[in-house]
Each structure stands twice: as C-alpha cells, then as structure tokens.
GUDOLUM-414158 format. One record per residue (C-alpha): residue number from 1; chain; x, y, z negated. Coordinates in steps of 0.1 Angstrom, whole numbers, plus 5000, padded with zeros to 4 digits. Each point is the difference from the previous one (the first is absolute). Example, Ala and Ser with C-alpha at 12.3 -4.5 7.8 and 13.67 -1.06 7.14 Angstrom:
REM residues 2
pos	unit	xx	yy	zz
1	A	5123	4955	4922 .
2	A	5014	5034	5007 .
REM end
This chain:
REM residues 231
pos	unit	xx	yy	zz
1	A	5000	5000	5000 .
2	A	5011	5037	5008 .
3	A	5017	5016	4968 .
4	A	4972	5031	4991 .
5	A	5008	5005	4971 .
6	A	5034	5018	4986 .
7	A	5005	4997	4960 .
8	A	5032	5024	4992 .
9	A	5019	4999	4968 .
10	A	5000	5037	4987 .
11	A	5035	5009	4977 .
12	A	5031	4994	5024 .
13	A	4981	4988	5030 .
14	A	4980	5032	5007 .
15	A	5009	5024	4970 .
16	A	5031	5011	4993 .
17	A	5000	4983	4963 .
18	A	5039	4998	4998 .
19	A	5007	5038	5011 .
20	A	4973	5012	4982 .
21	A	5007	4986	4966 .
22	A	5036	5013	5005 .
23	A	4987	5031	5004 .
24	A	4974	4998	4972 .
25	A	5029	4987	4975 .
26	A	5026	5027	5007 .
27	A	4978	5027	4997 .
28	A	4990	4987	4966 .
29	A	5033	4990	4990 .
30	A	5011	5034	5004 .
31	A	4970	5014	4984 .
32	A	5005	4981	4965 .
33	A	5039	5009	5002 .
34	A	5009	4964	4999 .
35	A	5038	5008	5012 .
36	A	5005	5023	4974 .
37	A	4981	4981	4972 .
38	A	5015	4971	5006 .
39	A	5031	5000	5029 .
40	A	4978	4978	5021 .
41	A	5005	5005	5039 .
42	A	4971	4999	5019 .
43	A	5015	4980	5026 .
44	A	5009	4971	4968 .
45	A	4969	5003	4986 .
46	A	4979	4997	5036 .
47	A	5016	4969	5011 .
48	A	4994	4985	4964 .
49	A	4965	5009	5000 .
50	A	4996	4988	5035 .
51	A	5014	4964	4994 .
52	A	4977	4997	4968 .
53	A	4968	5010	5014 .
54	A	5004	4977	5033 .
55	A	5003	4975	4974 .
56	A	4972	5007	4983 .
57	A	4973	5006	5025 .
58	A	5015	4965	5012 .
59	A	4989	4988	4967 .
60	A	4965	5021	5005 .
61	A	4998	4979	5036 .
62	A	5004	4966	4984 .
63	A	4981	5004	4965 .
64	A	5023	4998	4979 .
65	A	4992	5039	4985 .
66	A	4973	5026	5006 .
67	A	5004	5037	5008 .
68	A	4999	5013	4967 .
69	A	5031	4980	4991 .
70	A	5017	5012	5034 .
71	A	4986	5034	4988 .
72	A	5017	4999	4965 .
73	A	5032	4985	5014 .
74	A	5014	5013	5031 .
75	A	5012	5035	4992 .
76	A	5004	4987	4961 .
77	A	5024	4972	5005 .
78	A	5014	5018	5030 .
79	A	5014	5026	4973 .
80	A	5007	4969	4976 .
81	A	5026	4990	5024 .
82	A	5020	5030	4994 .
83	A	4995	4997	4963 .
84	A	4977	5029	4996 .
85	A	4969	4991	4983 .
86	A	4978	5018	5002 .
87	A	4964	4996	5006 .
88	A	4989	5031	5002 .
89	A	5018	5011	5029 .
90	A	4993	4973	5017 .
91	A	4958	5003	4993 .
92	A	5008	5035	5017 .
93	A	5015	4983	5030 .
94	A	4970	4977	5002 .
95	A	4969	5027	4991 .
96	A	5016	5024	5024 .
97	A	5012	4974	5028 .
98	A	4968	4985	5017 .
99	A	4989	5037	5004 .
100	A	5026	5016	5014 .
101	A	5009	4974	5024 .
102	A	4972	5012	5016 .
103	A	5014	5033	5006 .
104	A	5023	4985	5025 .
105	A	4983	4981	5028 .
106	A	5023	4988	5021 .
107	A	4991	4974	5031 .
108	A	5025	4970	5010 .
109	A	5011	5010	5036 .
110	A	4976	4987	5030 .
111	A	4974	5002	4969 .
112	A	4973	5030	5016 .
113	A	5006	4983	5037 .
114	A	4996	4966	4997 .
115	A	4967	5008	4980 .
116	A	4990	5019	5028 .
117	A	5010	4975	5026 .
118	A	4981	4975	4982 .
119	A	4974	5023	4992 .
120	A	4992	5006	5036 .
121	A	5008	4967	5011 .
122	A	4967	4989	4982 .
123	A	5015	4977	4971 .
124	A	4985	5007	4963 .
125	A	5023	5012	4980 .
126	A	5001	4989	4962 .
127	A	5027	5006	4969 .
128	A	5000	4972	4976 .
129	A	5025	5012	4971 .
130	A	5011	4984	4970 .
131	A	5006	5034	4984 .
132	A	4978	5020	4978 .
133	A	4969	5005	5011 .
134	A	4997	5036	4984 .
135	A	5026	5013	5022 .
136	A	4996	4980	5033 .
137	A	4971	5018	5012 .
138	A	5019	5035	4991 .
139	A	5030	4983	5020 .
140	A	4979	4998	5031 .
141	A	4983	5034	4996 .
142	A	5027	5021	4993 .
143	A	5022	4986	5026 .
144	A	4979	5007	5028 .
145	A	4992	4962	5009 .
146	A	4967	4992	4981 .
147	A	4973	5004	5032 .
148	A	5019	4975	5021 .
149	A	4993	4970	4975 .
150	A	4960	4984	4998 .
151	A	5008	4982	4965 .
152	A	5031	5007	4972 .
153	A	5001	4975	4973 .
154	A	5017	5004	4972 .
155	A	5011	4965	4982 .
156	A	4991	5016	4965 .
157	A	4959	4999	5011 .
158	A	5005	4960	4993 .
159	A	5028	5003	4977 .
160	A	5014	4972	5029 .
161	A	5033	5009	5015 .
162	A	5016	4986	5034 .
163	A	5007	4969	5008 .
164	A	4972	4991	4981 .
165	A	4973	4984	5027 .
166	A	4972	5022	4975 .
167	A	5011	5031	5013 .
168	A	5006	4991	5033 .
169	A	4960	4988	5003 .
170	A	4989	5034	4983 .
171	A	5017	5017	5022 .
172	A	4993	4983	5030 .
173	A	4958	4999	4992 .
174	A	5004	5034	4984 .
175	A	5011	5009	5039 .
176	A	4975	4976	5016 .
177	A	5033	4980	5016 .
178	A	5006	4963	5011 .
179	A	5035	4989	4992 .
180	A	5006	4990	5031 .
181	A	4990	5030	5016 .
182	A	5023	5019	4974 .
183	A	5038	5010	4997 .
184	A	5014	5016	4971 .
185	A	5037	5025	5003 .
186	A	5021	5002	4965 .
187	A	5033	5006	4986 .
188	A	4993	4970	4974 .
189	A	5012	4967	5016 .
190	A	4981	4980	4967 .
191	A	4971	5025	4997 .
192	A	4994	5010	5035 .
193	A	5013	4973	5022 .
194	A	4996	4966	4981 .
195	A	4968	5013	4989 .
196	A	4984	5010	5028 .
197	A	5017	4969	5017 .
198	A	4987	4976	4974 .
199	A	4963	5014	5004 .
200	A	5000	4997	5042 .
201	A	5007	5032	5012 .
202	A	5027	5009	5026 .
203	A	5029	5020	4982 .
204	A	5023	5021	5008 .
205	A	5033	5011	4973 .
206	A	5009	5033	5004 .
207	A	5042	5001	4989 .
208	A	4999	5033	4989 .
209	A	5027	4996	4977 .
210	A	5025	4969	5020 .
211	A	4991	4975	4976 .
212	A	5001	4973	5031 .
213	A	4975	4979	4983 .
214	A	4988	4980	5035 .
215	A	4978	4970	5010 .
216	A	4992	4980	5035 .
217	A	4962	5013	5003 .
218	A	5006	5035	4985 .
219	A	5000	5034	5019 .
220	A	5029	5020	4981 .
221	A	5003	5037	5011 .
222	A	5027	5021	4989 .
223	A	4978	5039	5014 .
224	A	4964	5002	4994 .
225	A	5000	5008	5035 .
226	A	5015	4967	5019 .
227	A	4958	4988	4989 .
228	A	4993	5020	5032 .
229	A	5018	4968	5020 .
230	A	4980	4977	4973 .
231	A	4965	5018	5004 .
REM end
C-alpha cells in the first residue's frame, strides 16, 4: 500500500533540541553567575549536562524512571559532578529551562522545506514525540511548523513512551492511519526506528548526529532533505 501517512519525531529530527538547549543553558548559566560562583566553565559544565540527560531520557524511553526524576536530576547531578551541590541552583536551571528554551526556536536544516514538499505532495503529516507534552505543542507553534501537521501526539497523553507498540496504536488511530500505509522519520534508532519497525510501518532513521546505527530494510538519511528521493 502507498505510504499516506508521515509520523515525524519532533526534538532533533525537526526542532533544533540540541542548539536550542545550548542556547537556553548559556544564557542561564551566565544569568546565575555560575563561573564566578563556582569556577565552572560553561563549555565543562554543557558537555556534562548533555551526557547525563541523554542518559536519562534513555532511561524515560525504557521505563526504568519517570519525568519528575529526569526533572530532579539532570541539572542537579549535572552540578554534582563538579562537586557543587547545590540544589537550588539547579531547581533554577530546571523552573527556568523548559520556558526559555522556547525563546529560541530554531529548525534542523531542510526542516520548513521538506514540510512543505511533503505538504504539497499530499502526505499527512504527524509529530509523534516522546517529549513533554506541555511544550510540544508550543515547539510547533512557535517555530512556525504547527499548520503543516493534521495530528501531534505527545507520549505523555498515555504516559506510554516509544518503542512501546501502545503509543504507536494511539498515535496511529488518533491519526486515523493503517501501519502499513504509515512511515515514521526519527533521530532515535530504539524509539523511532525499532519501534515504528516492530509495529509495521516503513521507517526511515534520520543520522542527524553520525551515530551509523544501520540495518538491511532501513532507509537511513543523513539531510532531512535526501526524503525528497524517498518521497
């Protein structure tokens, strides 16, 4: 059957999550004087941060924590690792950070034109995120890119995150979608590609970041727009 249906992860296949929250975090960081508090560099303290909250939201993905511990622990144990403890400071990272990541809205290249290649091509166009559902939506509007999608799902409305089949089949009925008529784009090789995979639709792994994850019957893409020789 014909693929109709286009689910898209949102953070780091569409939305600029990376760039943004590097933004978001230096601004921050320079707001609550950290350097001069505590001789922290930013550039230390960012690639710390980033390591434990990838390994967190991987524990998010596979159940083994929900986002309240994710939101207790990133920026806390982040600063833990350079021996400051302090949990203050880092409740002002986290009160101040979902917020004003919102301020900065950037796009991943290709992202504005192979929506509105697909847009016009006639394909509905879905997001289907396992981020926060109180800032998903606000992702989409504020970036310019919410009209081009006809459903945007949110794994917190089932508390069910990818690969779990659940989400996948709310999302999918939610959109009024066949599997087999379906193909789902992500960053996530377990969330987005094994998932989708595992529940029948085509997939297609977008290698935004050359992590050269790679299987026999999986599209990978390396530019959002190389899906214009896919679609």
């Amino acid at each position: 059957m014909k693929i109709q249906h286009i689910f898209f992860d949102l953070d780091n296949t569409l939305w600029d999550h990376r760039g943004n929250a590097y933004l978001t975090l230096k601004e921050i960081f320079k707001r609550e004087e950290v350097r001069e508090k505590y001789n922290l560099d930013f550039e230390d303290f960012h690639r710390e941060y980033f390591t434990i909250n990838e390994r967190l939201w991987e524990q998010i993905r596979d159940g083994e924590i929900d986002k309240d511990y994710l939101r207790q622990h990133r920026f806390y144990d982040s600063f833990l690792f350079f021996g400051i403890d302090d949990l203050a400071l880092a409740q002002t990272f986290e009160n101040n950070f979902l917020d004003e990541i919102l301020n900065f809205n950037d796009l991943v290249p290709g992202a504005f034109q192979i929506l509105e290649y697909l847009y016009d091509k006639g394909y509905h166009i879905h997001i289907l995120s396992n981020g926060f559902k109180e800032v998903t939506h606000r992702k989409c509007e504020l970036s310019g890119i919410h009209n081009y999608f006809k459903t945007i799902t949110s794994a917190d409305e089932i508390n069910i995150r990818k690969p779990k089949p659940e989400i996948y089949d709310y999302a999918l009925k939610k959109a009024n979608a066949a599997p087999e008529e379906s193909m789902m784009i992500g960053d996530d090789w377990i969330a987005d590609v094994e998932g989708a995979k595992s529940f029948g639709l085509e997939v297609v792994y977008f290698d935004v970041f050359d992590d050269k994850f790679e299987a026999d019957d999986v599209k990978v893409i390396k530019k959002l727009l190389e899906l214009i020789d896919i679609l």
